[in-house]
N, C-alpha and C positions, 0 to 999 in steps of 0.2 A: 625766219622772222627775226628780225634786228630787236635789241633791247635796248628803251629809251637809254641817253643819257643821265651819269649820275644829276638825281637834284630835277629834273625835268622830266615832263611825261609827253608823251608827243598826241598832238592833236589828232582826235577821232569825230566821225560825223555826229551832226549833236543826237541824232533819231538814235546813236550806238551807248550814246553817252547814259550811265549810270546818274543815282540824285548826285552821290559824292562826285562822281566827273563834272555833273555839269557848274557842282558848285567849287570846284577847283578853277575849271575854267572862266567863271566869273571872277573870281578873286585873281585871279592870272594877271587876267584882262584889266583889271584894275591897277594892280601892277605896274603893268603898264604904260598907265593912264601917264601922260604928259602933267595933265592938270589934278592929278589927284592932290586934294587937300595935305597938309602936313598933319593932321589928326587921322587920316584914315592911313597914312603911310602906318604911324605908330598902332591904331586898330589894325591892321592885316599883317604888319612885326607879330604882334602878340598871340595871336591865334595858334601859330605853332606848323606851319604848313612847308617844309621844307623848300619846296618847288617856287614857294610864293615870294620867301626870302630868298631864293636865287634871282629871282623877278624886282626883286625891290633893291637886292646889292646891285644891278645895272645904272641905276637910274641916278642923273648929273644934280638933280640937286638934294641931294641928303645932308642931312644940317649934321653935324657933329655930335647931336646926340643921337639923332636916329642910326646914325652909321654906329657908333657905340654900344644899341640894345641889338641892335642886327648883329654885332660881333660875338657878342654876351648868347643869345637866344639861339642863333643859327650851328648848321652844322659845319664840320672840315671846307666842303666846298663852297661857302658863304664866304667865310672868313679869307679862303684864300683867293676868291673873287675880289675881295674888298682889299685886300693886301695888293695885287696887282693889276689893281687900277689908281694906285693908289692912295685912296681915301683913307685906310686904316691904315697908322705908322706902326712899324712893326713892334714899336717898345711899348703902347697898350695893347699887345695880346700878355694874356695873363694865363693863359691853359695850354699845357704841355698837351700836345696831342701832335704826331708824327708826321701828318702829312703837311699840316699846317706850320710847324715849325721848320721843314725842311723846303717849304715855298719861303720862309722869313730868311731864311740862311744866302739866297737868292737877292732876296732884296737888300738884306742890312747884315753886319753880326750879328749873331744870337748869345745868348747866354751861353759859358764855356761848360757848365755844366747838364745844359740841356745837350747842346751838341758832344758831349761825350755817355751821356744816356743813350740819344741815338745810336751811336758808334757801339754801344755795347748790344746793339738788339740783337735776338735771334733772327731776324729776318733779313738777309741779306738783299734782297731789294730795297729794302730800308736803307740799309748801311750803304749799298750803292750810291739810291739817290741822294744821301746826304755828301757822301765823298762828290759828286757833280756838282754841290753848289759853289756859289761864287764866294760866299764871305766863309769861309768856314776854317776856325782856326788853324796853323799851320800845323803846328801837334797832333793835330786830329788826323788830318790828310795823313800823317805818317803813319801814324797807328793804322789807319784803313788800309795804307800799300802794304802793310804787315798779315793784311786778312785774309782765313784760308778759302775765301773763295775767290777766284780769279778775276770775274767779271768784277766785283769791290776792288782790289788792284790795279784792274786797267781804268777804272774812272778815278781814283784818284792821282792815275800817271795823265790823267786828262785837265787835271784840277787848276785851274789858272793860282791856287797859292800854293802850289808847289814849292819847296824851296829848293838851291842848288844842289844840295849836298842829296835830296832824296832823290832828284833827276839823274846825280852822279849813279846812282847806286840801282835807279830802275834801269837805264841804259844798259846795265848788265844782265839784267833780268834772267833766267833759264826761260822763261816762256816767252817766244814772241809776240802772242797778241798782246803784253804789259809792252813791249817796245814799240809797236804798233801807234799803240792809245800813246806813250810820252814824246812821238815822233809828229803825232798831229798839234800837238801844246804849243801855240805860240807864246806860252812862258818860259820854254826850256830853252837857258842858252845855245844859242848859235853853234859854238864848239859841239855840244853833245852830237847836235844835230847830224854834223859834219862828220862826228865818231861814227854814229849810225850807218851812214851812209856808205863809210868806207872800210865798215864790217871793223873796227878797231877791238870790240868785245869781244872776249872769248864767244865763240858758237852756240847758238842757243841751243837748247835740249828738245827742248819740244815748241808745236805747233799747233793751230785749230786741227788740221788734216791728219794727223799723229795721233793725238792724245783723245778724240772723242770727248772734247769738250762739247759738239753742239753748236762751231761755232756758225754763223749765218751761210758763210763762204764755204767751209768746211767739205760739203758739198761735192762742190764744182772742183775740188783743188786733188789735190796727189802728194803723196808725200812719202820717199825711198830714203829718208833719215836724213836729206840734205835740205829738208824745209823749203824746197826753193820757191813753188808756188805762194809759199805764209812772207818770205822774201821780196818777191816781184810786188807782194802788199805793200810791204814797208815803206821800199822804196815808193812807193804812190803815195805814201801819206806823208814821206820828207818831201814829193816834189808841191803838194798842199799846203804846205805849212810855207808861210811867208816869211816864217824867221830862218830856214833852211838857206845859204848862199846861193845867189843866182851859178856864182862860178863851180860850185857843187854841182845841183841838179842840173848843169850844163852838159855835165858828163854823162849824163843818162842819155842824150838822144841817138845813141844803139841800142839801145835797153833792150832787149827780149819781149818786154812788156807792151802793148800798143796802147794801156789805159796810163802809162807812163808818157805815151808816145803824146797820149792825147791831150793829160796835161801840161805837158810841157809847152803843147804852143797854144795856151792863151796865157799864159805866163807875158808880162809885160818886160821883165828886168831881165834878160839873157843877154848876153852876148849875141852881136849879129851872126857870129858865125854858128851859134846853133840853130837860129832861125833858119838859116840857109840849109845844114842839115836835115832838120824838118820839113823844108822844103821838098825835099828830093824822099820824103815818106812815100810807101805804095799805099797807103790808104788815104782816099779822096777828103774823106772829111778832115783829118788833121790837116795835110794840106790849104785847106777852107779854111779853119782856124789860124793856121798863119797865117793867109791871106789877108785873110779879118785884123789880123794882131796889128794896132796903132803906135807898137813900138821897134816892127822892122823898118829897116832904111829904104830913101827912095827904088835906091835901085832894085833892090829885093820886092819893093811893091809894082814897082811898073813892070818885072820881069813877070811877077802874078796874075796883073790884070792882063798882060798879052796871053796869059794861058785860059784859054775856052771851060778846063771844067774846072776851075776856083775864080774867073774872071769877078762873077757877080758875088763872090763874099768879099776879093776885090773893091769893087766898085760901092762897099758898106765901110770900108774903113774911111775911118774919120780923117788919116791922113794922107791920104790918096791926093796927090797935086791939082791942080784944080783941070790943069792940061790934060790928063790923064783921063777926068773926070768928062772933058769935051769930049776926046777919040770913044769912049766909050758910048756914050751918050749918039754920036754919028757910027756908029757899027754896025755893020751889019751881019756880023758873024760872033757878035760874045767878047770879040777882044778889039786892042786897040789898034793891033796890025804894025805897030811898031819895032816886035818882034822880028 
């Protein structure tokens, strides 16, 4: 048996329904209501009914003040409902309370002293989510890649206000999953990137597969002190990263890796000749994917669509000649037979 969502109770038959359910359920309903009056909006604010002001922070026309006693009255997830829909600007929240100031940190700056209250919590899921957010001082972010639990680390090597000099410094990290998380950052200069990728750091020390951190992958992976599986990661998450040089992850397409293999051809900015590369992969579906990819050259797509088992991801690219587009279309075997 699932349990409702916070803030919400989920609907039961009314023959099941309790006095209190059914009178929840009305007030719900009211809620709701498109035409409810702006006096009963303010009556069913004031009652107290948590469920009911998650029901009333949805609704498009709340005047400024009622969005106001709903922020005042309501719980964590009111507040941070009305925070991102917009309606409440984040500089009238006036109550330090964790989850709600780290949904504000998202939306706008926050006070430098609330966000280092966070940073100081015992709760490292705390401290995580706060290092995640967008606005969150640059100071702060450093202090968190300072912090002794790992996963706080690798979100603030994720943090879009990262600055150069703390990328310089995660880059070297001893733990891979912290290079991991600063290798997917489309904030981290280009160069880092490029260090990453061509192992320019001393050797990492440890990895998920190593260390019994727990981590997701950990799992699945192996590790003889050479990290290579925590490695073959890496490199998938420079060839992710858009800030990563096309002429870099070009070099990947031998990689060991085929989740490499795979991103690499829908990659639009390579080089032809690793398209071609890709090309001549043993597994069909990457093949399919470059077929697809609207940034290999004619000849590379008409040689695709004459091939029978990538013809039809072929015949989905947008740049596919329109010639090409005829011979297919009159086929009778999958390709264009120009082959």
């Amino acid at each position: 048996m699932t349990s409702d969502p916070p803030g919400r109770r989920t609907e039961r038959p009314a023959g099941a329904l309790g006095e209190e359910e059914r009178l929840w359920e009305l007030r719900s309903g009211l809620a709701r209501n498109p035409a409810l009056p702006a006096s009963l909006v303010e009556q069913l604010t004031a009652l107290g009914d948590p469920s009911v002001w998650l029901e009333l922070a949805e609704r498009d026309d709340l005047s400024g003040d009622q969005i106001r006693l709903l922020a005042r009255r309501g719980d964590a997830h009111v507040v941070i409902r009305l925070l991102s829909r917009g309606l409440l600007p984040p500089d009238e929240v006036d109550r330090f309370d964790p989850p709600v100031v780290i949904a504000m940190a998202d939306i706008a700056p926050i006070p430098e002293d609330w966000a280092w209250r966070l940073a100081a919590s015992a709760d490292p899921a705390i401290r995580g989510a706060l290092a995640a957010t967008t606005h969150l001082p640059a100071d702060v972010v450093a202090a968190l890649a300072d912090d002794p639990d790992l996963e706080v680390v690798a979100e603030a090597a994720r943090s879009p206000r990262i600055s150069d000099p703390l990328a310089q410094r995660l880059a070297t990290h001893p733990h891979l999953s912290v290079r991991r998380a600063l290798a997917c950052n489309e904030h981290v200069p280009s160069h880092l990137l490029v260090a990453l990728a061509e192992r320019r750091a001393p050797a990492a020390e440890l990895c998920p597969a190593c260390d019994g951190s727990g981590h997701r992958l950990a799992e699945q992976w192996s590790c003889d002190g050479g990290h290579q599986d925590a490695l073959h990661d890496l490199d998938y998450a420079l060839t992710l990263n858009p800030r990563t040089p096309a002429e870099t992850v070009s070099r990947f397409t031998a990689h060991p890796s085929i989740h490499v293999h795979w991103r690499l051809a829908v990659r639009t900015d390579l080089p032809q000749g690793a398209y071609r590369a890709l090309a001549q992969d043993p597994t069909p579906g990457i093949r399919a994917d470059v077929a697809a990819n609207p940034a290999i050259d004619e000849a590379l797509i008409r040689a695709m669509a004459d091939d029978t088992s990538v013809a039809a991801a072929a015949a989905a690219n947008p740049s596919l000649p329109e010639a090409v587009m005829h011979d297919l279309a009159a086929s009778d075997d999958g390709s264009t037979g120009t082959g």
